[in-house]
Backbone bond lengths (Angstrom), bond angles and torsions (degrees), N, CA, C in turn:
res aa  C-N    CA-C-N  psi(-1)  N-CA   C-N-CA  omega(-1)  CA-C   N-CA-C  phi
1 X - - - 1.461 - - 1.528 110.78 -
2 X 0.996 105.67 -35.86 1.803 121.87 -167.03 1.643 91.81 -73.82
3 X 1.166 121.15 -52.07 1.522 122.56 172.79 1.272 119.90 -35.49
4 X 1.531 105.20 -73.18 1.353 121.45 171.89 1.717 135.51 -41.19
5 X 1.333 87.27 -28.91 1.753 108.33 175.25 1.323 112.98 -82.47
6 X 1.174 132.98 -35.04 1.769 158.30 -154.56 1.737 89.79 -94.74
7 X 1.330 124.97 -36.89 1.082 134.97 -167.67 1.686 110.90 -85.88
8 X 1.412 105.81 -47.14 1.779 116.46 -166.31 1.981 89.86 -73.27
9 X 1.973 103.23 -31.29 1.556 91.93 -165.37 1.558 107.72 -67.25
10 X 1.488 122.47 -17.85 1.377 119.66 -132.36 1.787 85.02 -116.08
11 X 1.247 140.25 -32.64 1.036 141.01 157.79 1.697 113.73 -67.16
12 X 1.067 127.43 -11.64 1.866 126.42 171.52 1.509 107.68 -82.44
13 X 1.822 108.33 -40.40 1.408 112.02 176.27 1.446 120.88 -51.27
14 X 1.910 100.68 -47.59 1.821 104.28 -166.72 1.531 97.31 -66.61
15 X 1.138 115.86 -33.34 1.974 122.44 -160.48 1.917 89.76 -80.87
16 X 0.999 115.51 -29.80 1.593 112.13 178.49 2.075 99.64 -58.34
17 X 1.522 100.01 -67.76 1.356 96.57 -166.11 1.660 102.98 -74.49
18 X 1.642 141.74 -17.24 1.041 105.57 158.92 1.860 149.58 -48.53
19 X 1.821 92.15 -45.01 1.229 103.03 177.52 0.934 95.68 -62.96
20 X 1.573 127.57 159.86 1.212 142.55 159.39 1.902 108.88 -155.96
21 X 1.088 106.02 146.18 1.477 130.73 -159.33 2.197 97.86 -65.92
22 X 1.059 108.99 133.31 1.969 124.33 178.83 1.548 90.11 -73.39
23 X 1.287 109.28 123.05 1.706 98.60 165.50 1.689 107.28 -91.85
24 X 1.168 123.79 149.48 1.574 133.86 167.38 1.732 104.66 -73.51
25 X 1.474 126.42 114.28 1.337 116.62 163.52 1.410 127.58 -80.30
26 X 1.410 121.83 163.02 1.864 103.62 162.58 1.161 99.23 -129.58
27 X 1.512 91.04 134.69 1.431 128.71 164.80 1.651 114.19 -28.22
28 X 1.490 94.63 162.08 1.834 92.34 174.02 1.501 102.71 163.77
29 X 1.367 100.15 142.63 1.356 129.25 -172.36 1.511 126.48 -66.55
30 X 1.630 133.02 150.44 1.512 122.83 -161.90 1.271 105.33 -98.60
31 X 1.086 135.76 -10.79 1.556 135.79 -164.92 1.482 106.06 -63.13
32 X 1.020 111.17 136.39 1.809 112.30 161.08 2.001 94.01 -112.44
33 X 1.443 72.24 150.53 1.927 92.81 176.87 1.439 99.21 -143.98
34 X 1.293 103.55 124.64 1.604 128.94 158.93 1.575 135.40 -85.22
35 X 1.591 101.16 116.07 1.756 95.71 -168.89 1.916 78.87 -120.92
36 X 1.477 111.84 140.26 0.957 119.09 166.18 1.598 109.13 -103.05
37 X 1.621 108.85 166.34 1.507 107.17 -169.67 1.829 79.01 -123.22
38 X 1.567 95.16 127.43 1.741 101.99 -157.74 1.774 107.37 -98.11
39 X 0.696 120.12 164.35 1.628 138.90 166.80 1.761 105.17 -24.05
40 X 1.602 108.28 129.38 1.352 126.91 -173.04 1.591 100.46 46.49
41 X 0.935 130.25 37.88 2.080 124.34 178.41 1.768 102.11 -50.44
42 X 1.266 115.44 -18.17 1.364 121.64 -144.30 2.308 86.28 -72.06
43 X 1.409 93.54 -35.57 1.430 114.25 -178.49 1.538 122.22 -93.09
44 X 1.079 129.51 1.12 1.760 134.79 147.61 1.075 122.80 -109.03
45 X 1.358 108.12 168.03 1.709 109.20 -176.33 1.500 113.80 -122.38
46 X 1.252 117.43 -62.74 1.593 93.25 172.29 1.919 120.47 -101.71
47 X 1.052 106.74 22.75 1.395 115.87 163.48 1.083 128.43 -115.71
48 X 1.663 118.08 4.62 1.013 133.19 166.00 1.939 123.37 -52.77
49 X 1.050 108.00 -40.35 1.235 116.51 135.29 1.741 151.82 -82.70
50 X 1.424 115.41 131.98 1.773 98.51 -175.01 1.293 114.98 -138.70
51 X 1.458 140.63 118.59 1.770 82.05 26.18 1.963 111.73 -97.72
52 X 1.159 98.23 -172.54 1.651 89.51 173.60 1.233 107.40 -165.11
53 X 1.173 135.79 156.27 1.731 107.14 -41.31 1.379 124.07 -29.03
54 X 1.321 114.69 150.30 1.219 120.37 170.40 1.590 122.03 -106.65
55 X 1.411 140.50 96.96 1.221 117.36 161.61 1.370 147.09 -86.85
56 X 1.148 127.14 125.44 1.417 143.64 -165.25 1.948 117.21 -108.68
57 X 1.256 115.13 144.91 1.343 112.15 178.00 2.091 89.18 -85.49
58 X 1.523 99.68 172.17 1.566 134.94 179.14 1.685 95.03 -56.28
59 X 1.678 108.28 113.00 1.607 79.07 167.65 1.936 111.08 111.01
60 X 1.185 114.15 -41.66 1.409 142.34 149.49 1.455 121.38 -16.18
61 X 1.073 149.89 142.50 1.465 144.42 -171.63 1.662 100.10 -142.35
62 X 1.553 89.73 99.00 2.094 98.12 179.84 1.677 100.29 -76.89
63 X 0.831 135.09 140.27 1.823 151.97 -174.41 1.617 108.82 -125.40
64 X 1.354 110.38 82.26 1.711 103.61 174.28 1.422 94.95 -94.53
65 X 1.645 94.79 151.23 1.339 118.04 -162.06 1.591 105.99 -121.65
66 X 1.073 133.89 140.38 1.685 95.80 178.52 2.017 89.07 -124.31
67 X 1.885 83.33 131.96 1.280 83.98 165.95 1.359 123.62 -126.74
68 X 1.548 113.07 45.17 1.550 121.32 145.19 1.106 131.04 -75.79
69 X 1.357 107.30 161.10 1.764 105.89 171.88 1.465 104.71 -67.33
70 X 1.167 116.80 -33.44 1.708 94.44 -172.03 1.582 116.42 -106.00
71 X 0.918 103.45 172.33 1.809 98.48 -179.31 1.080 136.45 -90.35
72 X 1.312 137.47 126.50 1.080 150.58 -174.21 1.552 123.54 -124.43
73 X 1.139 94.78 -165.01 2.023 105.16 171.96 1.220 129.33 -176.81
74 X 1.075 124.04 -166.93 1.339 124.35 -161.06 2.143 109.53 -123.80
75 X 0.949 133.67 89.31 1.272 126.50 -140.29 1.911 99.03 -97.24
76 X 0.827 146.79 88.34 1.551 116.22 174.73 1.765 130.79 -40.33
77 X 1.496 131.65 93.97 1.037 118.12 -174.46 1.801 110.05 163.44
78 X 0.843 129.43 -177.38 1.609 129.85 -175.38 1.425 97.76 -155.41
79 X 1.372 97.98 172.93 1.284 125.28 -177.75 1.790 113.08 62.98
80 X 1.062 115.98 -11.23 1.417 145.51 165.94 1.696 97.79 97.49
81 X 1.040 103.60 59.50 1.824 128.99 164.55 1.312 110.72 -131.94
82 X 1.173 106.48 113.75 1.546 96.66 166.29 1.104 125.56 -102.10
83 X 1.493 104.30 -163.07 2.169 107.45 -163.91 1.627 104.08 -110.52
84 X 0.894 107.24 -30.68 1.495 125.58 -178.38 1.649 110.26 98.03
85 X 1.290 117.13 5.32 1.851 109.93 -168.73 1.105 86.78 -82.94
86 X 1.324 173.88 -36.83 1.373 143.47 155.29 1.717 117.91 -139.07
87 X 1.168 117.74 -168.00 1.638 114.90 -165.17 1.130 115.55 36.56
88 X 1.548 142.04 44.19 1.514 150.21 155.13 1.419 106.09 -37.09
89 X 1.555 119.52 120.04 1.393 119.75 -168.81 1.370 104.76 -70.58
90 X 1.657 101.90 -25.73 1.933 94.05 179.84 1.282 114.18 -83.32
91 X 0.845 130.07 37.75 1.765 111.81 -152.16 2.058 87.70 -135.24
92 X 1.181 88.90 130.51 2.058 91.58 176.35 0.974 124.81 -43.00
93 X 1.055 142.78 126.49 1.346 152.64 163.76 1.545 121.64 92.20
94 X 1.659 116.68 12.78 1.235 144.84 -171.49 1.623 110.13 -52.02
95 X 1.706 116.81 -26.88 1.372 130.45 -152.98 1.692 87.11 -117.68
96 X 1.702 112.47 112.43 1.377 113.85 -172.29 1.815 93.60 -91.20
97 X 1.439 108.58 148.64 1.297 107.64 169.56 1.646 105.17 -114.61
98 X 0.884 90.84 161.74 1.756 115.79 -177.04 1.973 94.60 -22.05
99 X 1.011 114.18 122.29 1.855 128.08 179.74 1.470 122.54 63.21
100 X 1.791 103.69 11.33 1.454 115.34 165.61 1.363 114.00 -71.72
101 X 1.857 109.87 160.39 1.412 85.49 157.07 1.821 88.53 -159.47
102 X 1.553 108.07 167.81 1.222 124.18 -179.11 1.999 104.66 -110.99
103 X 0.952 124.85 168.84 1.456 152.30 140.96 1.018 152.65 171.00
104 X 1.268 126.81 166.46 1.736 145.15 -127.17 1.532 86.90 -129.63
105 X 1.484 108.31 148.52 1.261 118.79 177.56 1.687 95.51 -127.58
106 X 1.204 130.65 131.91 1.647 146.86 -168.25 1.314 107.21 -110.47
107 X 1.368 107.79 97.40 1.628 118.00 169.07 1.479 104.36 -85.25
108 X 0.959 150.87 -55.32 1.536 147.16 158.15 1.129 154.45 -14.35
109 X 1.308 171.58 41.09 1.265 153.52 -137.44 1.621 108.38 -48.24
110 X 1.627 104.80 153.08 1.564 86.86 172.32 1.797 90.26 143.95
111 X 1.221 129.87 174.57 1.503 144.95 -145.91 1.850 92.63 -133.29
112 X 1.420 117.31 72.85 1.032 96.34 171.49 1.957 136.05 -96.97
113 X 1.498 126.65 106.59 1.195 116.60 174.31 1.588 143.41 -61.87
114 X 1.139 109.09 158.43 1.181 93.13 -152.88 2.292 85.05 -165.06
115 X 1.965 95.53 138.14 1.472 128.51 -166.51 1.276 113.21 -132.80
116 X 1.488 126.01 171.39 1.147 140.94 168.91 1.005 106.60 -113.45
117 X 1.313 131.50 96.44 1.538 141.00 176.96 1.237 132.22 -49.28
118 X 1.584 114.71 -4.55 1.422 127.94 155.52 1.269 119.29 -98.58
119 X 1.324 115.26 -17.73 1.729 122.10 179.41 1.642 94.97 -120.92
120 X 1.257 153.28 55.15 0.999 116.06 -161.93 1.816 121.54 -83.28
121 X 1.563 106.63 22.42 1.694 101.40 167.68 1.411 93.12 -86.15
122 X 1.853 158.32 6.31 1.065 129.47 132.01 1.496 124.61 -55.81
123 X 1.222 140.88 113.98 1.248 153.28 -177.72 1.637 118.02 -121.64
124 X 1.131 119.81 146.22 1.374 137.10 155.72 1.038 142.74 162.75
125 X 1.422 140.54 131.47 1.489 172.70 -171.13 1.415 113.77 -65.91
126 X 1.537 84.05 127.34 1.875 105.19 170.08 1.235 104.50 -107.53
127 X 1.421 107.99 144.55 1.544 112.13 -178.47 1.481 133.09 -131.13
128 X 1.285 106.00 73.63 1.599 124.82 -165.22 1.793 115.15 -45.31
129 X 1.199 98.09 119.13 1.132 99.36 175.27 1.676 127.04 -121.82
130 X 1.356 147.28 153.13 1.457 151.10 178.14 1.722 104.98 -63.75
131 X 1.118 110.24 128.19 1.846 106.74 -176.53 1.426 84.09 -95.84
132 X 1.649 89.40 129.55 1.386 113.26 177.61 1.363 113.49 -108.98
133 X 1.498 135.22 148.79 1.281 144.22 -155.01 1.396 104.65 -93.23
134 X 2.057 117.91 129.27 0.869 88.52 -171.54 2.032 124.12 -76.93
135 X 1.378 98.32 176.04 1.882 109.75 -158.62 2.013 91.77 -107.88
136 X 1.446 78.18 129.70 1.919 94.96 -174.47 1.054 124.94 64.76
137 X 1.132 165.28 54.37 1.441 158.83 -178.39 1.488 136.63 45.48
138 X 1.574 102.94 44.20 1.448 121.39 -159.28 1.483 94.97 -87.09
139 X 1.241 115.65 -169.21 1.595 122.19 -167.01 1.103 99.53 -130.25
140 X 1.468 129.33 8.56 1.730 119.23 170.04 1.720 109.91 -80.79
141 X 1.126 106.65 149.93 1.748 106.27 164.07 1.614 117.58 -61.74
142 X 1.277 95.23 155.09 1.492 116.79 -162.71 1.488 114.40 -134.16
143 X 1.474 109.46 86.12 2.001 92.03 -169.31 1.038 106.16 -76.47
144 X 1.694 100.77 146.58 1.504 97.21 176.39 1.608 104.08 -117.76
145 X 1.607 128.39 162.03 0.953 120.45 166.41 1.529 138.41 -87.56
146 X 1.375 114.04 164.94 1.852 85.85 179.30 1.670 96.82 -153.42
147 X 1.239 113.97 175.46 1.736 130.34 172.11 1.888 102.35 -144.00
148 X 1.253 75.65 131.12 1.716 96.86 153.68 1.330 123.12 -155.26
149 X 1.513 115.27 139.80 1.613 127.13 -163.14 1.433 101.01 -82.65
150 X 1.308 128.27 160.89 1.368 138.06 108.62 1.031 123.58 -102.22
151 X 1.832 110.36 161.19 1.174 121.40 -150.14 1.668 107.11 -129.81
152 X 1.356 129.87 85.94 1.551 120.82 165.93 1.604 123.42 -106.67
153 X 1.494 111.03 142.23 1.743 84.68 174.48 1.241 117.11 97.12
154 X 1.073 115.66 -36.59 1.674 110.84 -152.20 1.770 113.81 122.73
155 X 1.847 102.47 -37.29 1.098 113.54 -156.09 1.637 112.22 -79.62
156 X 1.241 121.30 154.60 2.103 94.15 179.78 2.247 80.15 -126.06
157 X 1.280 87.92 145.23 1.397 106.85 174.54 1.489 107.89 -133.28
158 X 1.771 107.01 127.33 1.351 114.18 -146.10 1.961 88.99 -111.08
159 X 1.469 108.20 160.25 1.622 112.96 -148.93 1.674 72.05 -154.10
160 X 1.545 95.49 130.22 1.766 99.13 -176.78 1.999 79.58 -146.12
161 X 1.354 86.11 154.01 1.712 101.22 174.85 1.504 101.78 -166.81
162 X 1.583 106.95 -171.93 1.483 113.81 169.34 1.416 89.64 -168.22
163 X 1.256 90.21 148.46 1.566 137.27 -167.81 1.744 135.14 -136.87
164 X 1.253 149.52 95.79 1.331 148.36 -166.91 1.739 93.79 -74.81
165 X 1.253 130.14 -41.99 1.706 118.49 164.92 1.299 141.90 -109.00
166 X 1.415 107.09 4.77 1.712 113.97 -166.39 1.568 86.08 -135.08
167 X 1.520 116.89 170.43 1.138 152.89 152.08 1.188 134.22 -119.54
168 X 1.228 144.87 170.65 1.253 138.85 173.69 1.471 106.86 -121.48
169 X 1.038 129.36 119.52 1.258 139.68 -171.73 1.804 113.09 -97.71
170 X 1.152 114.87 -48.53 1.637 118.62 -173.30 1.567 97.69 -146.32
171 X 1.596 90.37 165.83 1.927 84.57 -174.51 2.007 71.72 -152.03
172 X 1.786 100.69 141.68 1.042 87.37 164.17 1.567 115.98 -157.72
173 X 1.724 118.14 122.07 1.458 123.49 -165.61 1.604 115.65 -49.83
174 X 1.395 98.19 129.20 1.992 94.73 179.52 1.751 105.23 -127.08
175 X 1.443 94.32 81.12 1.697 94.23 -159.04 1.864 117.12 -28.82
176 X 2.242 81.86 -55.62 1.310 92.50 -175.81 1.669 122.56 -40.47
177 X 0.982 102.74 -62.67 1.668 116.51 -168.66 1.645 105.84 -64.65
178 X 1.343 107.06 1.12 1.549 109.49 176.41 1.652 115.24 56.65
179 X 1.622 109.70 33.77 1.306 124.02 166.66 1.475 146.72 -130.07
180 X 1.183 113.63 -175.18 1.546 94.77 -170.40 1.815 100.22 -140.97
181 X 1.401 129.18 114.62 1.339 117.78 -147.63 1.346 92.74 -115.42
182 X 1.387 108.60 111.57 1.759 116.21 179.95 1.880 102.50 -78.98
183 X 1.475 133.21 133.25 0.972 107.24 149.63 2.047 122.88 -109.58
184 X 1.518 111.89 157.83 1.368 105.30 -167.65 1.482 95.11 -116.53
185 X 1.618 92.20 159.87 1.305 97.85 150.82 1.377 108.67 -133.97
186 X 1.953 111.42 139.21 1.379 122.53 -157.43 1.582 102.02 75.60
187 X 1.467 102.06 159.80 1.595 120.45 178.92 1.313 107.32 -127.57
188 X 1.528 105.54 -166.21 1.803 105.22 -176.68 1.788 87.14 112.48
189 X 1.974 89.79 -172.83 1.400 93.63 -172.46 1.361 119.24 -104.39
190 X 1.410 134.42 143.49 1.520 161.87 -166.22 0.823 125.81 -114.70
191 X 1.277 142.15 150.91 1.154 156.79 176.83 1.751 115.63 -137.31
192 X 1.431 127.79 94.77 1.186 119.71 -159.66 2.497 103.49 -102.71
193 X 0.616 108.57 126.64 1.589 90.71 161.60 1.722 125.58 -116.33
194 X 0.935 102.79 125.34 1.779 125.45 -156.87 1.190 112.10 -95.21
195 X 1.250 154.90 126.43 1.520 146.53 -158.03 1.667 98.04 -99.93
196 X 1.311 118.65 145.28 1.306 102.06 171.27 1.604 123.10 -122.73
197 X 1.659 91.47 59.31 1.359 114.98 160.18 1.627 100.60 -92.61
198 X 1.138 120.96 -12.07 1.302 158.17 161.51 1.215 138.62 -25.40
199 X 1.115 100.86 -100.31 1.105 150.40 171.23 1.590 133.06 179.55
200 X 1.726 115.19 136.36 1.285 118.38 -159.51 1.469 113.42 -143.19
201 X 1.382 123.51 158.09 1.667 118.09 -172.30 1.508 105.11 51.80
202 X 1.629 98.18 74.02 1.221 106.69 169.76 1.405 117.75 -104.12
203 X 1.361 104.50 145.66 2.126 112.22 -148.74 1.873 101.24 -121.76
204 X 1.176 94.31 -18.27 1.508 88.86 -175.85 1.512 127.18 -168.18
205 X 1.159 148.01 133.41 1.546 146.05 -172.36 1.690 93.73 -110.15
206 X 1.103 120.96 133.52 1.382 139.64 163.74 1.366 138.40 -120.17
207 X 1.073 143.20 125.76 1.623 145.53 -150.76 1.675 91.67 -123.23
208 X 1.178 110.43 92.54 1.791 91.57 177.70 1.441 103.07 81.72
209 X 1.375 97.51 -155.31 1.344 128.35 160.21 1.581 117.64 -43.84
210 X 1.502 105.41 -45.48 1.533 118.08 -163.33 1.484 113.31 -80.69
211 X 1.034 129.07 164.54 1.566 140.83 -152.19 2.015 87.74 -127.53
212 X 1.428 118.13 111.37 1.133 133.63 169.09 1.526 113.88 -70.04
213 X 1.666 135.12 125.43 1.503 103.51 -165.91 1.915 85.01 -93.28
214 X 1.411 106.09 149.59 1.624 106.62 158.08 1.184 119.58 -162.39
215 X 1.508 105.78 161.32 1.642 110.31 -167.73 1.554 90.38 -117.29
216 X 1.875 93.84 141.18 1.416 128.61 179.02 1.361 119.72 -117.95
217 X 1.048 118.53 142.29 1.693 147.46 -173.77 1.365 119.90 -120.82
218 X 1.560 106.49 111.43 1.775 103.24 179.78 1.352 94.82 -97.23
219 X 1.168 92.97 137.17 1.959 124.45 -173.40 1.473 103.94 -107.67
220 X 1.352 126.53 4.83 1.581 131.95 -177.12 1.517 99.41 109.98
221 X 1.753 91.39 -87.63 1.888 95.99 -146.45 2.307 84.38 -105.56
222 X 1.201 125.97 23.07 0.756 122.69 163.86 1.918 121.23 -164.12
223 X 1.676 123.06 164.03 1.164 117.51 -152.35 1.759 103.49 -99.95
224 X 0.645 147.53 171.11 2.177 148.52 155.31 1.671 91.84 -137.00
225 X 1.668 96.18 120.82 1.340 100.00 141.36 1.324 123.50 -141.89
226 X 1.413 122.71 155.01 1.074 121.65 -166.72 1.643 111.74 -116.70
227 X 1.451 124.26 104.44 1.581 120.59 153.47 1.648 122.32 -116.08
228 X 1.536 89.22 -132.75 1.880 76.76 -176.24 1.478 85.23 -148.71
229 X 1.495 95.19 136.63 1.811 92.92 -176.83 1.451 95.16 -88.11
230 X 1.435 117.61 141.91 1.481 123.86 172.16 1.281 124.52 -52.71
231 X 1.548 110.17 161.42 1.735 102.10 178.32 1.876 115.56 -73.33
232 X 0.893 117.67 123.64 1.837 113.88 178.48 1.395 89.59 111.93
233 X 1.200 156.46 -10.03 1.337 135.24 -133.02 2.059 90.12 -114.11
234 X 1.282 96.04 146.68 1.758 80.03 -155.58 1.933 88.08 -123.30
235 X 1.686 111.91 13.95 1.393 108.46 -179.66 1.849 91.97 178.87
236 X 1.149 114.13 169.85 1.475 143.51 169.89 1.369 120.75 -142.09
237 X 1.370 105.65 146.28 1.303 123.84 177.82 1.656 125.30 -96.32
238 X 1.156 136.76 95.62 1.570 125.72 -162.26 1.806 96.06 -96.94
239 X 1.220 94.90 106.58 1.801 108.34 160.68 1.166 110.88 -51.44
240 X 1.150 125.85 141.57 1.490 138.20 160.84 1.554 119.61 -136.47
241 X 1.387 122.23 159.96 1.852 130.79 143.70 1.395 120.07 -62.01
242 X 1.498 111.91 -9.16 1.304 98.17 -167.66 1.500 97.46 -169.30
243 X 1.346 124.79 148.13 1.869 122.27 167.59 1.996 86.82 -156.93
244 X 1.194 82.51 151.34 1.510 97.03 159.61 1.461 129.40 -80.32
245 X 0.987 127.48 119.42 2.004 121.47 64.36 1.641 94.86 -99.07
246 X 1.612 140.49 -18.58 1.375 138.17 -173.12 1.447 113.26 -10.17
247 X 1.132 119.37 -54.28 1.885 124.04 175.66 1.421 116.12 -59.24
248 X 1.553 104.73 -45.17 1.698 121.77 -154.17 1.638 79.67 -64.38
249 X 1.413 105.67 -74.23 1.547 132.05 -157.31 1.808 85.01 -33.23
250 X 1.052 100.33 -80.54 1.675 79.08 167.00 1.030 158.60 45.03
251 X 1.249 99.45 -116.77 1.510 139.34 150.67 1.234 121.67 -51.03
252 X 1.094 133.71 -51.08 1.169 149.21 143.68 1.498 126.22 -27.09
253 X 1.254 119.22 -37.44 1.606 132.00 -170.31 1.953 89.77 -89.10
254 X 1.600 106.70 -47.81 1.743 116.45 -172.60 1.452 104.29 -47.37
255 X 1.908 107.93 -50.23 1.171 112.80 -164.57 1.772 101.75 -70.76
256 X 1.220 113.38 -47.76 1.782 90.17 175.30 0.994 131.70 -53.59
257 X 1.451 121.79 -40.61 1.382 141.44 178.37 1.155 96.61 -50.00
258 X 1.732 142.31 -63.14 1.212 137.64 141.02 1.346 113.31 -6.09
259 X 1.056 124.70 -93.23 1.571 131.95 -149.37 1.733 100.05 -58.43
260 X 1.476 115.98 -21.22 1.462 119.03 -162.33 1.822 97.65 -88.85
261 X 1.374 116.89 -34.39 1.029 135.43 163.93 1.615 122.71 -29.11
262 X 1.627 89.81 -76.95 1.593 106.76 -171.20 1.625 87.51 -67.18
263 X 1.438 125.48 -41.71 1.719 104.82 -163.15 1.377 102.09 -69.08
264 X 1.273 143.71 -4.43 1.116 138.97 -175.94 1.628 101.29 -98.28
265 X 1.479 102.35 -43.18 1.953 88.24 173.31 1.527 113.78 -65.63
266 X 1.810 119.57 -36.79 1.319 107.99 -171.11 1.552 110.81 -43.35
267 X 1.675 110.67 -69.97 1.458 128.57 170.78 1.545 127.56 -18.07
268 X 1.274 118.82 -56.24 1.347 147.40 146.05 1.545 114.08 -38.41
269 X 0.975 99.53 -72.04 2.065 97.93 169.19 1.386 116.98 -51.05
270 X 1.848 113.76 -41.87 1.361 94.76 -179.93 1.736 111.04 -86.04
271 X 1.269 116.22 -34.24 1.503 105.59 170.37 1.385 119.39 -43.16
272 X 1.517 99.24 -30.83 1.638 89.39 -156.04 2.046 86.21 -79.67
273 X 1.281 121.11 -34.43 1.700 117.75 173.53 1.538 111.11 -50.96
274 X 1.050 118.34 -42.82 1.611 122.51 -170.89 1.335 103.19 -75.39
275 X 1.433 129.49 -23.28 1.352 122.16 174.53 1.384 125.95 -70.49
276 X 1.670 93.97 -36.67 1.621 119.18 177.80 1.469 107.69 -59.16
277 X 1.232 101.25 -35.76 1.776 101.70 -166.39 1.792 100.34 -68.13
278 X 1.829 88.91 -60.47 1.387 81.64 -169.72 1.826 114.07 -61.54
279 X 1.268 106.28 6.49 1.960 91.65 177.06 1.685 71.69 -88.26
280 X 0.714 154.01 -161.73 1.754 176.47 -178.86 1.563 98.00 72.49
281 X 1.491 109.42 -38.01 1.629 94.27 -164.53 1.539 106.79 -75.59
């Protein structure tokens, strides 16, 4: 009985740490926007930044630059309190010097302010907005959003981005090769976000042969990066440290090794009883 129990506990544990929970990603936009923090800022208040206000679509990556001689930053917060969503006064490298720069990527809609926590009468506001589609048959770009799953396991892991020329059509896990192979249709520039129940410590995007350059954003429990899929290119390759099943597989190998284990102690226990008996007779 004692066997049997030691056994049901020790197989619930490995199946505990296999499953593991799909994270939901959010979406977000490729644009970078540049507000520089301008000459003497130390001495204005809301032009201390430019431009300012700033508006940005959902998704957007604001880049302050500072091009004073002295140093400053970019604080999230008013009243000279901040929020902590970016420019944390404690946090390293918080104090930009002359041709530094910091930025925040805005998944949100919403009016966000923002100080220099050593000056805080420099002030100014980002202003998140919903990208709206363009209306009647105009000739401006229009991002649109999109999702596509992969599928390992059993498990489906969902891949959301937006794009004004490409789509993502299929996404598909290649444990071995430690990748994850988006395919598109149309090229131009993207912005994909990847969960990293996923895949995580991602090192490289590849088109072919060729090495895609792109910049990535950890969002916590998932990755955004943004390049541009080439013209002709009919899929990409996203490098990683890690993709799933890598954990499961795992677990999986422990749990046999397990199961191969105990069948070798059951066997063993009873030989070694049947021996006992027959010494008695």
């Amino acid at each position: 009985m004692n066997l049997k129990i030691a056994v049901a506990v020790g197989l619930a544990a490995v199946l505990a740490v296999i499953l593991a929970p799909v994270s939901t990603p959010t979406p977000a936009f490729a644009a970078e926007v540049a507000v520089d923090i301008t000459e003497d800022a130390s001495t204005k208040t809301n032009n201390a930044y430019s431009p300012n206000p700033v508006e940005i679509n959902v998704g957007d990556t604001v880049i302050w630059t500072n091009q004073d001689a002295a140093a400053h930053s970019a604080t999230s917060g008013e009243d000279a309190t901040p929020t902590g969503l970016f420019g944390d006064p404690s946090a390293s490298g918080s104090v930009l010097i002359r041709g530094k720069s910091q930025s925040f990527t805005f998944i949100e809609a919403g009016e966000y302010p923002y100080y220099y926590f050593l000056h805080p009468n420099m002030v100014g506001t980002v202003v998140v907005v919903v990208v709206a589609s363009a209306a009647g048959g105009g000739n401006g770009d229009a991002s649109q959003e999109f999702t596509t799953t992969a599928t390992i396991g059993g498990n489906n892991y969902e891949i959301t981005g937006v794009s004004a020329t490409a789509t993502a059509t299929a996404a598909t896990i290649n444990p071995g090769q430690k990748s994850v192979q988006i395919a598109f249709d149309g090229s131009g520039q993207v912005e994909l976000t990847l969960p990293k129940s996923m895949i995580g410590n991602i090192n490289a995007v590849m088109a072919g042969d060729g090495e895609v350059e792109y910049t990535p954003t950890d969002n916590g429990d998932s990755t955004t990066i943004a390049f541009a899929v080439p013209e002709g290119a009919t899929s990409v390759d996203i490098m990683a440290g890690y993709v799933v099943p890598e954990f499961p597989v795992v677990a999986i190998l422990i749990l046999a090794a397990s199961l191969v284990a105990i069948v070798g102690y059951t066997r063993f226990a009873k030989s070694g009883t049947a021996a006992g008996l027959l010494g008695r007779a």
